[in-house]
C-alpha positions as CSV (number, residue, x, y, z in Angstrom):
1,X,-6.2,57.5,20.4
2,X,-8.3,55.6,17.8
3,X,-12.0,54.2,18.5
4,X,-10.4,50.8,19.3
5,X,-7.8,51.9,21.9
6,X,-10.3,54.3,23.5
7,X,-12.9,51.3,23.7
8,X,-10.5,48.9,25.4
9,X,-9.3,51.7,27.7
10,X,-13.2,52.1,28.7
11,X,-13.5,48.8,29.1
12,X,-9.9,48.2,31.3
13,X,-10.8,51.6,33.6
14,X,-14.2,50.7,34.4
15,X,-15.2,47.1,34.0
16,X,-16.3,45.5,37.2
17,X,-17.5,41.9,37.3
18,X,-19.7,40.3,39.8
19,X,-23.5,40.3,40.6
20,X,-25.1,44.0,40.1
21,X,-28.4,46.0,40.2
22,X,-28.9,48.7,37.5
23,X,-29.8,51.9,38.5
24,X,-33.2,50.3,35.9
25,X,-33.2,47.6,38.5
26,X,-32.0,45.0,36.2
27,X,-30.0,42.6,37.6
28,X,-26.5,42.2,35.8
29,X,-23.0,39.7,36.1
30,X,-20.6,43.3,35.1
31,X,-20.9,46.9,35.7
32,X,-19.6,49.7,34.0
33,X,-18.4,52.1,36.8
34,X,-18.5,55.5,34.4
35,X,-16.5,57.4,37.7
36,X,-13.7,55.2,36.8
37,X,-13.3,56.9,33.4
38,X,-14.9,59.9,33.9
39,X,-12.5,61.2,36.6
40,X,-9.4,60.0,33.9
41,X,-8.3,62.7,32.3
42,X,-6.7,61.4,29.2
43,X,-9.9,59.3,29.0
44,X,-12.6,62.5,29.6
45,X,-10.6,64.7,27.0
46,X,-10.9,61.4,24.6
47,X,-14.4,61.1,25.0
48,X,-15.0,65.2,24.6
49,X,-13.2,64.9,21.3
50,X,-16.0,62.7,19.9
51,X,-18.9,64.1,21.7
52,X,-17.7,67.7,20.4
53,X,-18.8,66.0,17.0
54,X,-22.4,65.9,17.6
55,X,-22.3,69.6,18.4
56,X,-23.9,70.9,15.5
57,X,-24.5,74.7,14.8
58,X,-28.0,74.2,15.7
59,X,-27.1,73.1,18.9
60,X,-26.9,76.5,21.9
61,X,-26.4,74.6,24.8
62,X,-24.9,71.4,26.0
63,X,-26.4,69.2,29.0
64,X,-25.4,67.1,31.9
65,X,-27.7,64.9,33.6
66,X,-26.6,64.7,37.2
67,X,-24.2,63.0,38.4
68,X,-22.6,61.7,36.1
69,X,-23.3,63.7,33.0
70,X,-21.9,66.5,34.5
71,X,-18.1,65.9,34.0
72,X,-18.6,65.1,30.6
73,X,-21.0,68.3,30.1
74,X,-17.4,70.3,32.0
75,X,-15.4,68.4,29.3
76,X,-16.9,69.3,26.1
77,X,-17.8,72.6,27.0
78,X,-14.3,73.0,27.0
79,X,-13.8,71.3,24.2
80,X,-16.8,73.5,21.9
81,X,-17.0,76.7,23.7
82,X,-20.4,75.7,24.5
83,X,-22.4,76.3,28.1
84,X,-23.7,73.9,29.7
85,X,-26.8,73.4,32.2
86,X,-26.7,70.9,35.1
87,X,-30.1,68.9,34.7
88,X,-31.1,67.5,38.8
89,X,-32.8,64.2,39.4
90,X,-34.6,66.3,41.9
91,X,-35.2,69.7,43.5
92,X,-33.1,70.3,46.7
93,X,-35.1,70.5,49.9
94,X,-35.7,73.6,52.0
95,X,-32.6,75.3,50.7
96,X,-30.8,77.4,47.6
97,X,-32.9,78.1,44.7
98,X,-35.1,74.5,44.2
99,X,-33.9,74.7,40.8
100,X,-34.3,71.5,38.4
101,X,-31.4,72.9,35.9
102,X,-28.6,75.0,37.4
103,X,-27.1,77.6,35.2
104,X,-28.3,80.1,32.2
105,X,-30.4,79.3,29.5
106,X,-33.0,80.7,26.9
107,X,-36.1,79.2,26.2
108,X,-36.1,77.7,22.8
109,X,-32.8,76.6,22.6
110,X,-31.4,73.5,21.2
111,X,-29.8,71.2,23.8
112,X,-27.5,68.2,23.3
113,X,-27.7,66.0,26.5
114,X,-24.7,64.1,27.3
115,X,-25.1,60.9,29.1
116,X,-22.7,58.6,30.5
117,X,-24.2,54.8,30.3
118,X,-27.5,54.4,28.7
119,X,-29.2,51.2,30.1
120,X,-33.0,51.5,29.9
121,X,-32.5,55.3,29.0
122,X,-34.8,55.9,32.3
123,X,-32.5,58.6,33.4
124,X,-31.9,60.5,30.0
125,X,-35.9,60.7,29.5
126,X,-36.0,62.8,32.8
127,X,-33.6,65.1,31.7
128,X,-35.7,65.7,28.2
129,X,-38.4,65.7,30.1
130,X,-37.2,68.4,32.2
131,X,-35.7,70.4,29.9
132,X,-38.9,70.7,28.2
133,X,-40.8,71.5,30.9
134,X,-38.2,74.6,30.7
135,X,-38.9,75.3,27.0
136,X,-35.7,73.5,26.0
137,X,-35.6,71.4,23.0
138,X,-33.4,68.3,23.1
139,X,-31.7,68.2,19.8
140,X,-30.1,64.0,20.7
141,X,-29.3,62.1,23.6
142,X,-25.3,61.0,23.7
143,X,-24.3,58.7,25.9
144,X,-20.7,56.9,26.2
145,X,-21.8,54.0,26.4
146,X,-25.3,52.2,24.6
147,X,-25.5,48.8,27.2
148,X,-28.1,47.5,24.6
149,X,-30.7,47.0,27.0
150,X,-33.5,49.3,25.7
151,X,-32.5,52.7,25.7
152,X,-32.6,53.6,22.5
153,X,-35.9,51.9,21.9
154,X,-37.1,54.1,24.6
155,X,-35.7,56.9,23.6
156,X,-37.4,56.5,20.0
157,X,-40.4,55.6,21.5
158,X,-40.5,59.4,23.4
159,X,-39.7,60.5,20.0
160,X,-35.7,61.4,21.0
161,X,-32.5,60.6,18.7
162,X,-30.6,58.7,20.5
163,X,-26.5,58.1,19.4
164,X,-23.5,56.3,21.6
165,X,-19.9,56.4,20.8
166,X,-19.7,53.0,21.9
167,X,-21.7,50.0,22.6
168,X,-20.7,46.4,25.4
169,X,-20.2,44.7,21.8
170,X,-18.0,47.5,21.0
171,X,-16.3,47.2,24.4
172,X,-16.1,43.3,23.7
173,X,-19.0,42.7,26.4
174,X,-21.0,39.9,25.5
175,X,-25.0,39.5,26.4
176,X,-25.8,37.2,28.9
């Protein structure tokens, strides 16, 4: 499948149109509903064949923001023979371990964080921030899709490389 045909699959599986608020609490006229493609399989494998490029050598550990980061942490895992760590927006309460990243890792390892769609980038900053707390150092964020709403201003701000193998323009979205 070439960039183009995997862009207007994206865009057929999970456009939705209508009035919206962002997880950033923007206010939008479409949503991209990443379940919609992440839970294809032809579409997940797709995407871990380009994420799998930005796995460098340097690079010891792949991430998944919950929720949706996590599939497409699964994916290219599979893909690059890489673990991957869960990253939670929050501890659990009164129960299991309280743990803000589920599974093995070694402080001072190079992460790649894998993001599904980057708005403001709110979400992907608390997983770098996290993983830092935890002696992790994020090596880029990678999201599906770049909304071009601010995340990767944000993300340059905190001093994180930010990359997206596709963008709304890409996806034929137009502002507004």
């Amino acid at each position: 499948m070439t960039d183009a045909e995997l862009a207007g699959a994206l865009r057929r599986a999970a456009l939705l149109e209508g009035e919206f608020t962002l997880r950033s609490g923007r206010k939008s006229r479409y949503y991209l509903d990443k379940y919609l493609f992440e839970t294809d399989p032809s579409l997940l494998r797709a995407l871990a064949q380009r994420f799998a490029r930005f796995v460098t050598p340097d690079v010891q550990r792949l991430a998944g923001p919950e929720l949706g980061g996590v599939a497409l942490a699964a994916a290219v895992a599979l893909e690059t023979d890489r673990p991957f760590v869960i990253v939670r927006n929050s501890k659990k309460a009164d129960y299991g371990t309280g743990k803000l990243i589920e599974g093995r890792f070694n402080p001072g390892e190079r992460v790649l964080v894998l993001e599904d769609i980057a708005t403001s980038g709110g979400q992907a900053l608390e997983a770098v921030r996290t993983l830092g707390a935890h002696q992790l150092e994020t090596a880029a964020v990678v999201a599906v899709i770049d909304r071009l709403e601010g995340a990767r201003e944000n993300l340059a701000s905190a001093k994180v490389r930010f990359e997206a193998l596709f963008t709304t323009r890409d996806l034929g979205i137009l502002p507004g």
